[in-house]
N, C-alpha and C positions, 0 to 999 in steps of 0.2 A: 742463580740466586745468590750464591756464596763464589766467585769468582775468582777471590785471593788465596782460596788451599792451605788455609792457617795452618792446618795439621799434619798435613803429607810427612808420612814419614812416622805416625806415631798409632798405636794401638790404642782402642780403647774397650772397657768391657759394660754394655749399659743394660742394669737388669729392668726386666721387667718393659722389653723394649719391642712386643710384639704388635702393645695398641697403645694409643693416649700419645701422651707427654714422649716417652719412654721410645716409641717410632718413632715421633718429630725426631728428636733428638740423635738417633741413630740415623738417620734419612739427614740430617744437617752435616753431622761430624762426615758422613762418608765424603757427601759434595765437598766439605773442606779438604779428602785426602784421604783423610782418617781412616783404619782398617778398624772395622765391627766387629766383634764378640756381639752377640744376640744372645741373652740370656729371654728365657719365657717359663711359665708353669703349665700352662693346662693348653695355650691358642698355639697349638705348634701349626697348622694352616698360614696364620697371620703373620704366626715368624718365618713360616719359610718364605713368604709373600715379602716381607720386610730384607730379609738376604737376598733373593731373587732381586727386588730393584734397588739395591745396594751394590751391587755386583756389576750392574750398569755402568756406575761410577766408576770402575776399573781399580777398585779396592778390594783388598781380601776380607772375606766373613768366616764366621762360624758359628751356629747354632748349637745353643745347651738347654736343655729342660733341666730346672731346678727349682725346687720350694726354698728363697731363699733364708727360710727362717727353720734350717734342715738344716746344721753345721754340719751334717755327714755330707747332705747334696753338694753342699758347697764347695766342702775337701774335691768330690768325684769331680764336679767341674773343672774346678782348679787344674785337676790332673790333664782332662779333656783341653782344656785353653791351653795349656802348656806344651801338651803332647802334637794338637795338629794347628795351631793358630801363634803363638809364640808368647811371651811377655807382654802384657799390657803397661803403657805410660799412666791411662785416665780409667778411673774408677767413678762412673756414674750408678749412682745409688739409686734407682729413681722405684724400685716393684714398691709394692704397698695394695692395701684393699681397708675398706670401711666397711663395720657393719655399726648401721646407726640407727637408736634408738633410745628413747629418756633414759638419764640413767638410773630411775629406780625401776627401770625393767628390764636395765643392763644384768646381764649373767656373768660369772664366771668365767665362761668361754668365751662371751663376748669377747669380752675386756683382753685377757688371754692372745686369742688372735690375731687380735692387731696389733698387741705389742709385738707379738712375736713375726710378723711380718714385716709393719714399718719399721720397727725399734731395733728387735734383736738380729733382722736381717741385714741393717746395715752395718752392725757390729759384725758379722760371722764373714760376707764380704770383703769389707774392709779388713778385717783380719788375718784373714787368708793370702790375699793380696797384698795387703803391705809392702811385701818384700820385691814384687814387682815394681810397684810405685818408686818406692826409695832406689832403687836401682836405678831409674831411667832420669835422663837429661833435663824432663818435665814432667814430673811426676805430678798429676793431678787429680783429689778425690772432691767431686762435686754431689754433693747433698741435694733430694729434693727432698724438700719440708712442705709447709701449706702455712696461708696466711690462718687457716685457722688453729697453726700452734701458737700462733701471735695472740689474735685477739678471743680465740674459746670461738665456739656453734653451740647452739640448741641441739641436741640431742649425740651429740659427737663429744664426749666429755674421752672417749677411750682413742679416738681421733686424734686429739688437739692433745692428749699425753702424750701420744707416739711422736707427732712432729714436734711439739715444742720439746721433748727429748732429742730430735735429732739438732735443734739449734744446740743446745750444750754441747753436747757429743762434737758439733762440728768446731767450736770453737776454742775446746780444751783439748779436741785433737791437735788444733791448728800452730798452737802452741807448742806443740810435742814435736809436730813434725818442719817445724818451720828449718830447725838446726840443720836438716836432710834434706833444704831445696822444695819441698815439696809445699803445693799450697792445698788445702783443705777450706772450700766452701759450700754455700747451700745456698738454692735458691727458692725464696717461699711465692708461687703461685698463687693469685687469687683465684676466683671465678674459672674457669678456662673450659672450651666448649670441648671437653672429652665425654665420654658417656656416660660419668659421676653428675656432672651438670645438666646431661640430656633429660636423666631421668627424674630431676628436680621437679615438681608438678609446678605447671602455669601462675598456679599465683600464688607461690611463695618465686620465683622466679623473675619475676616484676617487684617484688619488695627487697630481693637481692639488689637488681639493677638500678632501684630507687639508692641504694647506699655507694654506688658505685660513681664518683666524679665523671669518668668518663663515660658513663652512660652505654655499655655493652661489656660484653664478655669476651675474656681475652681467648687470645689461639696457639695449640702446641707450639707453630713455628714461631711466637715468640718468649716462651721457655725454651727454646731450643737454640736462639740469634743469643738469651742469656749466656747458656752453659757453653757454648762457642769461645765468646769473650775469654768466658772462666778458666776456658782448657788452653785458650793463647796464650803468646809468649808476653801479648799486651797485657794482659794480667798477671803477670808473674809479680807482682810487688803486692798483690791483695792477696790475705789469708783469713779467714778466721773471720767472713763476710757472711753475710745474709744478705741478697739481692731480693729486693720486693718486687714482681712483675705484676701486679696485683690494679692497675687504672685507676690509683688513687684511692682505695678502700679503705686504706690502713697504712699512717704516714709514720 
């Protein structure tokens, strides 16, 4: 599928990379070369399942459990990546969870968890790692956002803060770290048939696809052909992007 081996030769660490977006993506980078860090929280099955055919590819893995909105998990990992997997080059941001519901029946906790999963976990990541990235030859942090930080959802108001936070985030980083080689992007998803979409009921599901020019819903593998681009050396001149994969929803 990926025949060229963009990445051979570079580490990358993708959280949240047991199911969804998050395996595409780790399942991409490997075919490219690329040696995986598997970060997961709760599906460790699905990630050993995801290093198991990652390993195929004659690339090195490593498996971490961690909540990454848990700067302590983070630091333990950290140590774990470093101790039996090495430095990572690419930093894919991708874990995240929704809890969605109007927001005058949004809670406290609601709201709470998803920041502190999509938001504050790419912070604590990112943080941590840094000093990886900057170190390496291509150092790459790729953001996953949602087209609905872009344009707001119906009942996803705690949602659409967390990703349209990580557009700022991606782009006042990108600035920061441009001086250090490094590029800092995000790609914002539309629609994409993960199990967030599955569980979309039938007819609000036909009134999505009615907004959608291309007429279906997009597929991990291609958020995954995006973040590829982003972690090549052909992207090396783009920072401080936001890639819309989204089939015309939102121009």
């Amino acid at each position: 599928m990926f025949p060229s081996k963009r990445l051979t030769g570079l580490k990358a660490l993708v959280t949240g990379a047991s199911r969804g977006i998050g395996k595409e993506i780790a399942r991409a980078f490997a075919m490219e070369g690329c040696d995986i860090a598997v970060n997961f929280h709760s599906s460790e099955t699905e990630a050993d399942r995801v290093a198991t055919e990652i390993e195929t590819w004659d690339v090195k893995t490593w498996v971490y459990p961690a909540d990454t909105s848990d700067l302590a998990e983070v630091k333990k990992m950290k140590a774990s990546v470093e101790k039996h997997f090495g430095k990572i080059d690419i930093l894919v941001n991708n874990a995240g969870i929704n809890i969605d519901k109007m927001f005058v029946k949004m809670t406290e906790a609601d709201w709470t968890k998803v920041i502190g999963v999509n938001l504050n976990g790419i912070f604590n990541c990112t943080h941590e790692f840094i000093d990886h990235i900057m170190a390496s030859k291509q150092g790459r942090i790729i953001n996953i956002t949602s087209i609905v930080g872009q344009m707001g959802n119906i009942g996803q108001v705690n949602y659409a803060a967390s990703k349209s936070g990580i557009i700022g985030m991606t782009k006042a980083l990108a600035r920061e770290m441009a001086r250090k080689g490094v590029t800092v992007n995000a790609i914002a998803p539309g629609f994409i048939e993960t199990d967030m979409v599955r569980g979309i009921p039938d007819a609000v599901k036909e009134k999505v696809l009615a907004q959608i020019p291309m007429q279906r819903f997009g597929q991990p593998s291609e958020i995954a052909a995006a973040a590829i681009f982003l972690a090549s050396k052909d992207a090396a001149y783009i920072t401080g992007h936001v890639m819309n994969v989204n089939g015309g929803m939102y121009l």
